[in-house]
C-alpha positions, 0 to 999 in steps of 0.5 A, a space after each residue: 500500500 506505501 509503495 502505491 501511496 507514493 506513486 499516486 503523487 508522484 504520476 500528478 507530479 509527472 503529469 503536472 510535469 507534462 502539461 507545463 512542457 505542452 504549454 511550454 511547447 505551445 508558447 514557442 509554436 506561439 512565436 512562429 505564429 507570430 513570425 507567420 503573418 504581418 496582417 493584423 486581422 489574420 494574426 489575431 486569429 491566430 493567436 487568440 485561437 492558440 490562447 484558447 487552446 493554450 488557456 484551456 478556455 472556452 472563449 477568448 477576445 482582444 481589445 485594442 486601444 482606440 486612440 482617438 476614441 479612447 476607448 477598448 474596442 474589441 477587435 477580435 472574439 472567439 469562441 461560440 458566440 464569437 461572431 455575434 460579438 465580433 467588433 461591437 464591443 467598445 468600453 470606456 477606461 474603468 469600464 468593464 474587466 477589460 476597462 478595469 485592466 486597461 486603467 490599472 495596467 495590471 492582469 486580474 482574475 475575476 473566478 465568479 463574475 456573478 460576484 464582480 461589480 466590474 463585469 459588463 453584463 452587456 456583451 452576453 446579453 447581446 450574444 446569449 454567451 455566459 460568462 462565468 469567469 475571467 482572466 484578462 491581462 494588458 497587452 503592453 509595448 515599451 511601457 505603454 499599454 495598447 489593449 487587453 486579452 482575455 480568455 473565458 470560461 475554463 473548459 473545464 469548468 475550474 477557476 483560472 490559478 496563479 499558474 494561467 495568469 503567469 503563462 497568460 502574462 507570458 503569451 501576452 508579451 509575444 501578443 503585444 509585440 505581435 500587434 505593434 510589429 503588424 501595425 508598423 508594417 500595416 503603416 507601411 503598406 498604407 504610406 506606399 499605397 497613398 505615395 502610389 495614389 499621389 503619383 498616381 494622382 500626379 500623373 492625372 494632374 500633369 495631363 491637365 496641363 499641355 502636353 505640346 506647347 505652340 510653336 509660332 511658323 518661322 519663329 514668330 513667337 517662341 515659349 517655355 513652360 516648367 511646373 515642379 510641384 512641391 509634393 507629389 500634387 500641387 495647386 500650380 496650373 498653367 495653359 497656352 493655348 492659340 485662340 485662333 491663327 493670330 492671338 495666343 493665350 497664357 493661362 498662369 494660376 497658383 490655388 491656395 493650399 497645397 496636396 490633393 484639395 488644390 489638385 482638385 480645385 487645380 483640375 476643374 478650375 482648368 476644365 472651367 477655363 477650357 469651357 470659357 475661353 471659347 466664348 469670352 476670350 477678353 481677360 477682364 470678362 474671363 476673369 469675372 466669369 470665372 470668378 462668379 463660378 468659383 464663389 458659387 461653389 466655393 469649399 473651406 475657403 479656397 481661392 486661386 490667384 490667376 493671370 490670363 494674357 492674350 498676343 495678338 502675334 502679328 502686331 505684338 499687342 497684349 491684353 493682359 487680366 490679372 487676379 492678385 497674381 505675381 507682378 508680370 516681368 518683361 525682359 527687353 536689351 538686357 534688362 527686367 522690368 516687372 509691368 505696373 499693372 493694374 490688378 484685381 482680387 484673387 479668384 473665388 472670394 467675392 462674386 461681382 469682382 470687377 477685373 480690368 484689361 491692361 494693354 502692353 505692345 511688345 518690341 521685337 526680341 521682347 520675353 514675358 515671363 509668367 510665375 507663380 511665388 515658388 520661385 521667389 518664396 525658394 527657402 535656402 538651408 538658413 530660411 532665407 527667400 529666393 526673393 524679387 531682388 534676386 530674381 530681377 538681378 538673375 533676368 538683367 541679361 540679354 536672353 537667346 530664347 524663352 527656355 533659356 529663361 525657364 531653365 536658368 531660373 531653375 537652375 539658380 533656384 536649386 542652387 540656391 535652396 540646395 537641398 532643403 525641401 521644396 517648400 511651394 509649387 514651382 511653375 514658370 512660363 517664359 514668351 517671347 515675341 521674335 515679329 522682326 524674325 518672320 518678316 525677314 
């Protein structure tokens, strides 16, 4: 009888034994699940379906901390009743064991949640689960907790020990930095999915703008067009277009904001222009039209500062509108001047604006250049201004051709701001009136 009485203690022991090295097995087989998916959803799956196995549970579930909401907000439930609860739960901190735990930042253990002030009845009443009893534990990462798991209902109809909590503990460390690594890469994945929508977004932008510009026969008129964008979209616009076989117009624009609302503002306010450009060519009646229409449906605010020029290239005359746009410089035997012109209001901001036409005649060899206040606004690394000063000092020179405008002045603008960040979008549109040349 002794040599039996022995035994019997030493089989629990054994036993014991056993099961502590298939939950020892379990966590391991627990860190390749871990290193199996990068994919939230799928991960949790996963895991708390081996807590369940690993806890000998009937049911288990995560909450994960909403930020902006701050608030648990069940992500994940398993068991019986687990698709009836799935993503309905959300609980206040301090509310409901899971709440209780968030607060506290400490595990706990609820054997008779009949007998707990802290169980929220509201789940199983939405799900016909029964809740007998609980463990839940914080899913912690660098001292900062980001939810709570829980497992429920021992299958065995036993209460939770010191020993589950303990093992518990342990699987949730794997758990939480399973979490924090699968939203890192779900981060990741959207950053690159957003930087291919702009890109995408980008190349639908440049389509707006011309894709060939006119070219006059016998080098009548000569013109160069750039548009560097500060991020992948922007808010610059420019057009040339001939209005018929003598007067071509010049469209530049630079919309409030920068991003994808400009872009957009950007892209209709283009097609509007395409639209009113064939019935009211005039700048002052285009600028008005196009004003009235950009009120009624305004959006947060927005406007757009805008130029329209038109050349009636045999005589070198110009009518030019202008809505609050950067002065127009012309370049004439080596030197810039910007043109007092008159101005009226941005686009956008008030209907019934009255807009007004200047009138310029060109010489022969004269260069317009048209652009937006990226280039003078150009920030060097110690925050200082490309400016008009330099700009002007850059143009005092005689000039071959409009491209040799825009390119220089390109140059000198990265020189000068080097490698800081491109702050403001970049357009620039350079004319030049060559009539002597086509009468030769």
């Amino acid at each position: 009888m002794g040599v039996e009485h022995t035994a019997n203690p030493l089989k629990a022991q054994v036993k014991a034994l056993k099961s502590r090295v298939a939950d020892l097995s379990s966590l391991i087989h627990v860190t390749n699940i871990i290193s199996s998916t990068l994919d939230l959803e799928e991960l949790l799956g996963l895991v708390m379906e081996k807590a369940q196995e690993v806890m000998r549970a009937a049911a288990s579930s995560i909450f994960l901390v909403n930020e902006e909401a701050n608030a648990l907000e069940c992500e994940v439930a398993l068991g019986s009743h687990g698709d009836k609860v799935r993503k309905v739960i959300r609980l206040a901190k301090g509310q409901g064991v899971a709440g209780w735990v968030w607060e506290q930042g400490k595990p706990l253990i609820v054997p008779d949640v009949s007998k707990d002030k802290r169980f929220y009845s509201n789940v199983d009443q939405q799900s016909g689960f029964r809740t007998k009893s609980i463990l839940a534990v914080p899913l912690e990462n660098k001292d900062r907790i980001i939810g709570v798991a829980e497992v429920i209902n021992r299958a065995d109809g036993g209460e939770f020990t010191e020993y589950d909590l303990n093992l518990f503990t342990t699987f949730c460390r794997q758990v939480a930095l399973a979490i924090e690594n699968a939203r890192v890469h779900q981060m990741e994945l959207e950053q690159e999915r957003l930087r291919q929508q702009l890109e995408s977004a980008k190349e639908i932008q440049q389509s707006f703008m011309p894709q060939k510009l006119p070219q006059g026969e016998n080098g009548i008129f000569d013109i160069a067009a750039r548009n560097l964008p500060a991020i992948s979209v922007g808010g610059d616009l420019y057009d040339v277009l001939m209005i018929d076989d003598r007067h071509v117009g010049i469209l530049i624009g630079d919309v409030s904001g920068k991003g994808i609302p400009a872009a957009l503002y950007m892209a209709r306010l283009m097609s509007d222009f395409r639209f009113y450009v064939q019935k009211y060519s005039q700048p002052k009646v285009l600028l008005e039209k196009l004003n009235d229409l950009l009120v009624d449906r305004s959006r947060h605010g927005m406007f757009v500062t805008l130029q329209f020029a038109i050349v009636d290239i045999w005589t070198g005359k110009l009518v030019h509108g202008d809505a609050g746009h950067m002065p127009l410089i012309r370049l004439r035997d080596g030197e810039a001047i910007p043109m007092p012109l008159a101005s009226g209001p941005p686009l956008g901001i008030m209907k019934k604006m009255p807009y007004g036409d200047n009138e310029l005649l060109l010489a022969p060899g004269d260069i317009l250049l048209f652009y937006t206040d990226g280039v003078i606004e150009a920030k060097s690394k110690d925050n200082k201004e490309f400016s008009m000063d330099r700009l002007l000092k850059l143009l005092n020179r005689h000039w071959a051709s409009a491209i040799q405008v825009v390119e220089e002045c390109l140059r000198q603008v990265y020189l000068f701001t080097k490698s800081s960040p491109q702050n403001d979008d970049i357009t620039l549109v350079a004319f030049q009136w060559n009539k002597a040349q086509s009468m030769s």
